[in-house]
MARNURO-882726 format. One record per residue: y, x, z of N, C-alpha, C in turn; residue in one letter. Coordinates in nm, 4 decimals, padded with zeros to 6 digits. Layout:
REM MARNURO-882726
- npy,npx,npz,capy,capx,capz,cpy,cpx,cpz,residuo
- Y,X,Z,Y,X,Z,Y,X,Z,A
...
REM end
This chain:
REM MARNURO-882726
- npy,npx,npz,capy,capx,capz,cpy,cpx,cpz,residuo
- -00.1172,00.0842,00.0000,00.0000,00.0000,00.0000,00.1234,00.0887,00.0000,X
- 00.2086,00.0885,-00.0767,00.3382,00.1218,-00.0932,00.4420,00.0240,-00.0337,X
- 00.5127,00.1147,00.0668,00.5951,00.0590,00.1578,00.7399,00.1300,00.1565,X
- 00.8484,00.0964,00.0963,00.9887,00.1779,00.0834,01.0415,00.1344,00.2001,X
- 01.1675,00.2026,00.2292,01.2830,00.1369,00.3271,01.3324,00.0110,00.2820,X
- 01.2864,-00.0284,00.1401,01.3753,-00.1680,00.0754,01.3302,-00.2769,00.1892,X
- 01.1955,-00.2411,00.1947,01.1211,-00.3634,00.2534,01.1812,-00.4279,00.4070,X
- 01.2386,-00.3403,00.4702,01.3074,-00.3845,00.5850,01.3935,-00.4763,00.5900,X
- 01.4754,-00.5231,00.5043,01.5367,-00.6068,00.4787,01.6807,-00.5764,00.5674,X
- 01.7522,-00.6426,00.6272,01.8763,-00.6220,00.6907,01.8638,-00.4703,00.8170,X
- 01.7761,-00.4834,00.8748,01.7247,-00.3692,00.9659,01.6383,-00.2509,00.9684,X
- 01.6635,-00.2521,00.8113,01.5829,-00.1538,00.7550,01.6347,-00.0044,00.8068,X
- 01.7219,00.0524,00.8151,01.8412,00.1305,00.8352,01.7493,00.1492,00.9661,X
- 01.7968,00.0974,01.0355,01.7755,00.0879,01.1973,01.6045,00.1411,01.2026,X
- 01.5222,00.0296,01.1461,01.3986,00.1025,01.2311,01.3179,00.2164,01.1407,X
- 01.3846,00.2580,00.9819,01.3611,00.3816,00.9845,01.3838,00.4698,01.0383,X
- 01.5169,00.4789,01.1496,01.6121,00.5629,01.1535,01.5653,00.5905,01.3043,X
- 01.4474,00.5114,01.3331,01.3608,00.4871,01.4677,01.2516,00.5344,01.4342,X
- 01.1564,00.5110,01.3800,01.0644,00.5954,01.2806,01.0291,00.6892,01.3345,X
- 01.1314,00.7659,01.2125,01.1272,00.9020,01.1322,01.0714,01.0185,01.2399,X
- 01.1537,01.0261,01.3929,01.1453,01.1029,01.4935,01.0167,01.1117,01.5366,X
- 00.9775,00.9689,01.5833,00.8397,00.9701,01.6337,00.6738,01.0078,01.5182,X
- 00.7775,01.0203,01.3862,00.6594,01.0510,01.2847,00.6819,01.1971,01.3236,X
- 00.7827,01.2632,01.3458,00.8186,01.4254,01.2664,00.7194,01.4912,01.4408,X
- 00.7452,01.4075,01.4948,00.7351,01.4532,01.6780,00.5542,01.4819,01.6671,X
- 00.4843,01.3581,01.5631,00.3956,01.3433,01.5982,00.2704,01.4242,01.4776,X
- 00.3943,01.4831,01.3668,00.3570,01.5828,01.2858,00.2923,01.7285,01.3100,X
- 00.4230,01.7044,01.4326,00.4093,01.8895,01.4920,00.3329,01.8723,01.6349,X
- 00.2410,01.7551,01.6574,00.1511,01.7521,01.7235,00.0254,01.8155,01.7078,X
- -00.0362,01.9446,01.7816,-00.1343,02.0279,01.7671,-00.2967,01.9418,01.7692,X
- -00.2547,01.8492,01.8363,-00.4019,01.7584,01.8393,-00.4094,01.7140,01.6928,X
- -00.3072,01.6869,01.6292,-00.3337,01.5967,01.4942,-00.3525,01.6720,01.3749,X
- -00.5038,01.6695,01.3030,-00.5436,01.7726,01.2159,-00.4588,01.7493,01.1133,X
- -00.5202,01.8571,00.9873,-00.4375,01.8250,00.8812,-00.4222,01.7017,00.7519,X
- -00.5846,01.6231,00.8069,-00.5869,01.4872,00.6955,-00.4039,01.3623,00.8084,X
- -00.4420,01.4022,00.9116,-00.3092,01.2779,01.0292,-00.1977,01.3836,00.9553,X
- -00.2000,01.5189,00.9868,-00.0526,01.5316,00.9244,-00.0173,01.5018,00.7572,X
- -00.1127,01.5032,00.6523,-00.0735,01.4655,00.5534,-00.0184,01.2863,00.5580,X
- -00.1230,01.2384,00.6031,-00.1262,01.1052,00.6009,00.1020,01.0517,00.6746,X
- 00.1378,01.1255,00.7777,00.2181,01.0984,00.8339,00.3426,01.1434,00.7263,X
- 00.3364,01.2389,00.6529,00.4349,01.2853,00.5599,00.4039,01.2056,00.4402,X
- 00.2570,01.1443,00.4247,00.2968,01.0006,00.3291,00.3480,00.9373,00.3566,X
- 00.3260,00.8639,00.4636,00.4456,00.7342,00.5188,00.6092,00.8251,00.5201,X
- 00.6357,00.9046,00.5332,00.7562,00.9554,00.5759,00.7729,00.9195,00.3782,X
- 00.7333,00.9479,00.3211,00.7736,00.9716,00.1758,00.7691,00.7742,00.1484,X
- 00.6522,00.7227,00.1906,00.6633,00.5880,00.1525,00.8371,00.5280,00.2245,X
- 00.8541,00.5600,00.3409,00.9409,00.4824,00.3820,01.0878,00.4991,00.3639,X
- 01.0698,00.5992,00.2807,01.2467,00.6511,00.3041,01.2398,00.6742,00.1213,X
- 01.1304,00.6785,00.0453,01.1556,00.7101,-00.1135,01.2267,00.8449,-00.1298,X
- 01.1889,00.9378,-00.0407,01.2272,01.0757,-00.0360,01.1015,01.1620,-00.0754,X
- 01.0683,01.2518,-00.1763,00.9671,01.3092,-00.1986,00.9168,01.4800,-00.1051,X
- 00.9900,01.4687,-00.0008,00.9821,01.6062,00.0245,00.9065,01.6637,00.0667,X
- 00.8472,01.8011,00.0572,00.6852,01.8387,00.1047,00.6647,01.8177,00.2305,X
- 00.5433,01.8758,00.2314,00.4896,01.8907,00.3716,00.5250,01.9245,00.5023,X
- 00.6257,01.9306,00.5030,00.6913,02.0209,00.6019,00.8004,01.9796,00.7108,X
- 00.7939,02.0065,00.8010,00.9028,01.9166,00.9034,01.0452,01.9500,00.9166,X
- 01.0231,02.0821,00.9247,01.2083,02.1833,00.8500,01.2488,02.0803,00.7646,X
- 01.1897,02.0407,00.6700,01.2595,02.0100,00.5274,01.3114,01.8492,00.5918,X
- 01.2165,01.7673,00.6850,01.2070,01.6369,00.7295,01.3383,01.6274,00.8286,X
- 01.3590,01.7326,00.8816,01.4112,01.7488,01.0151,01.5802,01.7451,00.9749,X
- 01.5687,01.8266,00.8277,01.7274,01.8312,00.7849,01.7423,01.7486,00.7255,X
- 01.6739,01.6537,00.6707,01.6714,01.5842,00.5693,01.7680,01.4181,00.6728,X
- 01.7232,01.4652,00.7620,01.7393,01.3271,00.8924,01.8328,01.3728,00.9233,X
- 01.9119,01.4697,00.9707,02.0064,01.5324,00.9966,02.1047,01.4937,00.9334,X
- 02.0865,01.5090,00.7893,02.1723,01.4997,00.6777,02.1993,01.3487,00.6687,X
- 02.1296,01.2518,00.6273,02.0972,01.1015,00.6024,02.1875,01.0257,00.7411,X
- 02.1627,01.0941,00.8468,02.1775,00.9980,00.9818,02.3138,01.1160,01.0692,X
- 02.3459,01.1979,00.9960,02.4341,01.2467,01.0445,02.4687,01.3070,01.2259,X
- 02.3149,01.3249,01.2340,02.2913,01.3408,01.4451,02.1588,01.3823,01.4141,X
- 02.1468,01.4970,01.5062,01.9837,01.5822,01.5310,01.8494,01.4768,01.5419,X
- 01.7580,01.5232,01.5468,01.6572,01.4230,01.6223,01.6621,01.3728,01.7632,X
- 01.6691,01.2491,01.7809,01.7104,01.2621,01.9234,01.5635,01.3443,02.0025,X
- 01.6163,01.2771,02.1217,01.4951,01.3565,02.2120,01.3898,01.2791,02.2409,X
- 01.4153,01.1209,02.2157,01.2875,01.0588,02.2922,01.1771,01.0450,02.2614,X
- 01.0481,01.0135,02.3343,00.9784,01.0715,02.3256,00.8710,00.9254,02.2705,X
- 00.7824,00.9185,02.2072,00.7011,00.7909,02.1643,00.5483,00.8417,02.1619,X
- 00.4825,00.7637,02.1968,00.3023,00.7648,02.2559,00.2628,00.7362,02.1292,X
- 00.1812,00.8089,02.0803,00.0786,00.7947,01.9465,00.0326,00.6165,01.9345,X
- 00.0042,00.5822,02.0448,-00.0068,00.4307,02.0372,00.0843,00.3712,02.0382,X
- 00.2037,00.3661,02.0236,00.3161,00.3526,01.9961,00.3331,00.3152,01.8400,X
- 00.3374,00.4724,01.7924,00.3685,00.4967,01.6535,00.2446,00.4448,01.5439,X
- 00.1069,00.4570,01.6287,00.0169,00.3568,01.5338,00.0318,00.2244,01.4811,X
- 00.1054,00.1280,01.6164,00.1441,-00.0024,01.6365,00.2892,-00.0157,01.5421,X
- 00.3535,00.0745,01.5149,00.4584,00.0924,01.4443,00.4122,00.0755,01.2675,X
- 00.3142,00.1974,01.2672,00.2769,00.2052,01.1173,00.1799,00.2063,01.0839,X
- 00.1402,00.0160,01.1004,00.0059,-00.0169,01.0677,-00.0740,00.0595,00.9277,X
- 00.0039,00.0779,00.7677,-00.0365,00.1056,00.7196,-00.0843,00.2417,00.7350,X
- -00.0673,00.3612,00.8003,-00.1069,00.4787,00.8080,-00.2741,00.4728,00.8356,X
- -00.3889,00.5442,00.7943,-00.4906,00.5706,00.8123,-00.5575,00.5995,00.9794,X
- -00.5814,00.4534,01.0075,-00.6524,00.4794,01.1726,-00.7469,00.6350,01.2214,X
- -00.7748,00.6290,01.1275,-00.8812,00.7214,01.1867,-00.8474,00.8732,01.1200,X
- -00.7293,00.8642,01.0832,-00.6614,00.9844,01.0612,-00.5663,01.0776,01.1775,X
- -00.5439,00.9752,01.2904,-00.4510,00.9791,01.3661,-00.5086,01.0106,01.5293,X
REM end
């Protein structure tokens, strides 16, 4: 399933912009092999229609740039971010 930021409709803005952190947080998570980290930089590419590699540097400025403020700091529970992005691969994560 292909999922853009269009799809949000009026609050789209907002809960990408909620997202993105808890994907990038949960990228550079050492428990999560490399099929969860690809899978998480798909959704990052599905949701924002940004093609950028693999990489969280590139994710990190990219949010920076777009949202004009660092990543914040807070912090979100993998069950959290599953419940967030149903489409991502369960058993990748």
């Amino acid at each position: 399933m292909e999922r853009h930021v269009e799809t949000y409709g009026n609050d789209r803005n907002t809960e990408v912009q909620r997202l993105i952190p808890s994907l990038l947080r949960s990228a550079a998570d050492p428990r999560i092999d490399a099929l969860g980290r690809s899978s998480i930089f798909d959704a990052l590419r599905q949701l924002t229609g940004h093609d950028l590699t693999d990489d969280i540097a590139s994710w990190t400025a990219w949010y920076a740039s777009a949202y004009g403020t660092a990543l914040p700091a807070q912090r979100t529970n993998i069950e959290d971010l599953i419940s967030a992005c149903p489409w991502l691969p369960q058993e990748a994560l």
